[in-house]
C-alpha positions, 0 to 999 in steps of 0.5 A: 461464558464461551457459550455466551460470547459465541451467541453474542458473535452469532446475534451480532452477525444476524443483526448485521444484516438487518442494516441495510437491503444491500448489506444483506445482498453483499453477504450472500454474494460474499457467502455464494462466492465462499461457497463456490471457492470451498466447493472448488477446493474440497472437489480438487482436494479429493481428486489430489488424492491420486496423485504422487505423495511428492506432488502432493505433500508439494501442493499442500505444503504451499497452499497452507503456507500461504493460507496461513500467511494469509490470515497474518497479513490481511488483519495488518492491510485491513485492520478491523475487517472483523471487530463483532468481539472487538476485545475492547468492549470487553474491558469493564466486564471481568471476563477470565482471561482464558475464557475470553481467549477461547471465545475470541478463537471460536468466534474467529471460526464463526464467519465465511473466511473461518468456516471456508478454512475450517472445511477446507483444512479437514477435507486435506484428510481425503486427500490421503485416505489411500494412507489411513495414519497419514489420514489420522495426522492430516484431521490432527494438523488441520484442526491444529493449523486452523487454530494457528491461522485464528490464533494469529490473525486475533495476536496480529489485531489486538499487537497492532491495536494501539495504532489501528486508531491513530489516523497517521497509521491509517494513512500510511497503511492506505498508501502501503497496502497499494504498493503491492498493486504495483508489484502483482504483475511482477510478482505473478511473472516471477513466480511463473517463471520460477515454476516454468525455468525450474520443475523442482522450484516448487518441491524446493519452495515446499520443502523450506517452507516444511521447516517453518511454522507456515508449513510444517503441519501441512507436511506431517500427513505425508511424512507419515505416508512416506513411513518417517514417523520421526518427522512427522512428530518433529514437524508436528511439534514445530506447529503446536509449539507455535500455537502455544508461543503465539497463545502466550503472546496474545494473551499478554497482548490483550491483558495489555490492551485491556488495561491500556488506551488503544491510541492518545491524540496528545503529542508531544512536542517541545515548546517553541518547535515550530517546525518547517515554520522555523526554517524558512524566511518569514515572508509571505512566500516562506510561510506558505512554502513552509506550510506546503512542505508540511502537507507534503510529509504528513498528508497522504495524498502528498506523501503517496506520490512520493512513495510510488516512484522508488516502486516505479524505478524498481519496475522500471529496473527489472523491465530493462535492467540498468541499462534499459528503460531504468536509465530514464528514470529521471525524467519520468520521476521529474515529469511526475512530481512537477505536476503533483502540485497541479491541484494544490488548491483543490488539495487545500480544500476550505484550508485556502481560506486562511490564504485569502483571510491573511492577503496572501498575494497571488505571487507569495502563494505560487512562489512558496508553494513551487519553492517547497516542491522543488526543495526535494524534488529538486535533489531527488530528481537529480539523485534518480538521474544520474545513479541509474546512468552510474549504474548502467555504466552510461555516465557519457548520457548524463548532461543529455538526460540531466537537461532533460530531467531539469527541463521536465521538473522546471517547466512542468512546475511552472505550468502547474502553477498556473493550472492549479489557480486557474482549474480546480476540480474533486480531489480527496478530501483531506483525511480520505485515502490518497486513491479513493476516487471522489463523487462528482469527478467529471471530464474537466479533471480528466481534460486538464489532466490530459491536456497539461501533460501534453501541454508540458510535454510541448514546451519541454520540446526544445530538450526533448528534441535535443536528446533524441539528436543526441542519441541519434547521432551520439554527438555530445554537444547536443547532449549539452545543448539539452542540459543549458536549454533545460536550465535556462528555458525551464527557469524561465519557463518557471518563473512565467508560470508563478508570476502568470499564477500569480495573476489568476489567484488574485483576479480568482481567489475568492472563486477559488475558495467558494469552488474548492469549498463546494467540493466538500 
């Protein structure tokens, strides 16, 4: 049965290529760049070997650390990279469990990640040729650690198979594993810096990360060539104890699974919740502010906006620290979400229609869709106004970039509602990620883009002028005098904006609903 499922994956694989010209030049671009990675790393592995023991046994400690790591996380950020013995097509056959087991692991060996691993891991032996018993542990711990790494990447897949088909953990999977992007600048300084302000960070990472599974089996070989045998068995049972606690885990996981529907679309909800439908005035504008409010919680290409500023202020905190660019934070984050609605209609998608089929007017629909922004935004902006000003001890600023942050959030929320019923344009369509950049987007997306930002920029000028006056010269009536111009212009500016709106949508709605309608 094992032979049987390692020819099903391998016949699997050839058919794969038979799909398309360009799957099979994707494959051997993958296999030629795998190869040249292997190539590198055997070549570097070998020239390790006449270095310090300590240097060494450094290097392989963190880099199988990470390549472990490696094989846990990917699976979870790209659920169902290698599904050729998706265990769910196993469930009407009667396959022994621990015959699956093992053909599932040796299948996970059969793949340009798996053998590039697999070769990788066993040259570590050349490494320490210069110590033959090292030689001997390091062939032991390497096929044990490759197990490890394919034992835990199948435990991670078939654990989180109940929600890998459920379009909500899609969703949020597609918005958090963009996070990450945000950070690599950061994470790559700090690693850097970490290494060039301390020599012995790295040998002080390699020996924490020797007491962890991660790394514990890439250290026996040098235990061993330092003569402390003890510890080389010590760490190599932290290793196979891991191996076999996540065999058992897996094999539960799966028999789970074979048993149990991966994801049920019924939800369950108690009668009569009708949800933000139920909290606000049933109006025109209530509903469609409900409605809208609604999108912003459960669509992602609304939700992603809202989780990328607590990332933008942490940047901002560690580019300046809180009395730096951080203090700012409010009126960037006010600037950002003002303008979030500037595409509400092409967000829509043919959803629009149920506003034209229902005679929603042009005011109702601006005013529910504004009023539903500014529900949060409105808290969130001054929460990231003023805590960042507590922090850095700058709470004299406050009624300066208060005005400011209230200006930005006011008057851009007007002006996008008065961009998104005159200017629609490709967006992603409702179910695709929040980053995927759609076919046919051309110039006049990035013209409108562009152009409302310096647009809002320009009518918040009366604030933004009064807070640069106030840090100039420090006097605190400017700093007042922002505040009362972002108050009273932002609102007036808002309210022009939805009644401006208001007008196109109603001269434009049915151009609206065929333009949004072809962007399919």
């Amino acid at each position: 049965m094992v032979a049987h499922l390692l020819r099903l994956k391998l016949v699997l694989l050839r058919n794969s290529f038979k799909r398309s010209t360009a799957q099979l030049i994707g494959v051997i671009l993958g296999g030629l760049y795998g190869l040249g990675i292997l190539g590198t790393l055997v070549v570097a592995l070998v020239l390790l070997g006449s270095a310090d023991v300590g240097l060494i046994r450094t290097i392989l400690v963190i880099g199988g650390s990470a390549t472990i790591l490696g094989w846990i996380v990917i699976p979870i950020a790209a659920a169902g990279i290698d599904m050729t013995l998706d265990p769910a097509r196993f469930v009407t056959f009667a396959i022994p469990m621990r015959q699956l087991l093992t053909g599932l692991v040796l299948g996970g060996l059969v793949g340009i990640p798996g053998v590039v691993t697999l070769i990788a891991s066993l040259a570590q032996v050349l490494t320490w040729i210069r110590y033959p018993a090292a030689a001997l542990t390091a062939f032991v711990c390497a096929l044990v650690a490759v197990l490890l790494c394919v034992v835990a990447s199948r435990l991670v897949t078939t654990a989180v198979s109940s929600m890998t088909g459920s379009r909500r953990f899609k969703d949020i999977n597609g918005v958090v594993a963009f996070i990450p992007l945000l950070f690599l600048g950061p994470i790559i300084g700090g690693v850097t810096a970490g290494f060039q302000s301390s020599p012995g960070f790295a040998a002080s990472l390699a020996d924490v990360l020797a007491w962890t599974p991660l790394g514990a089996l890439w250290a026996a070989p040098a235990d061993v060539a330092q003569g402390q045998a003890g510890l080389a068995v010590l760490r190599l049972l932290i290793g196979v104890v891991t191996l076999v606690l996540f065999l058992v885990l897996w094999s539960r996981s799966l028999a789970h699974a074979l048993v149990t529907p991966p994801y049920n679309a019924v939800t369950k909800r108690a009668g009569g919740n009708l949800g933000w439908l139920g909290r606000f005035p049933a109006t025109p504008a209530g509903a469609v502010a409900a409605r809208a409010l609604t999108y912003w919680l459960r669509d992602p290409r609304y939700s992603a906006s809202l989780v990328v500023i607590p990332f933008i202020g942490v940047l901002l905190f560690f580019s300046g620290g809180s009395a730096g660019a951080f203090a700012f934070l409010g009126p960037i984050t006010a600037f950002l979400l003002a303008w979030s609605i500037s595409a509400d209609i092409s967000y829509d998608n043919t959803a629009f229609s149920l506003h034209l089929s229902t005679g929603v007017s042009g005011r109702d629909d601006r005013t529910g869709r504004a009023a539903a922004l500014l529900v949060f935004s409105l808290p969130v902006t001054l929460v990231l106004t003023v805590l960042p000003l507590l922090l850095g001890g700058r709470s004299a600023d406050l009624p300066a970039l208060l005005g400011l942050s209230l200006g930005l959030l006011l008057t851009g929320t007007g002006l996008s509602s008065l961009v998104s019923a005159r200017y629609t344009y490709n967006v992603p369509l409702p179910g695709e990620s929040a980053f995927k950049t759609p076919p046919g987007t051309n110039f006049l997306m990035f013209a409108v883009q562009f152009i409302g930002w310096f647009v809002m920029l320009l009518l918040a000028l009366p604030e933004i002028v009064l807070t640069i006056v106030y840090f100039v010269t420090g006097n605190a009536a400017f700093g007042w005098a922002s505040l009362l111009a972002g108050l009273v212009l932002g609102a007036i500016l808002l309210v022009v904006g939805i009644r401006s709106g208001g007008r196109w949508y109603d001269r434009r709605a049915p151009e609206l609903l065929l333009a949004v309608s072809a962007n399919r």
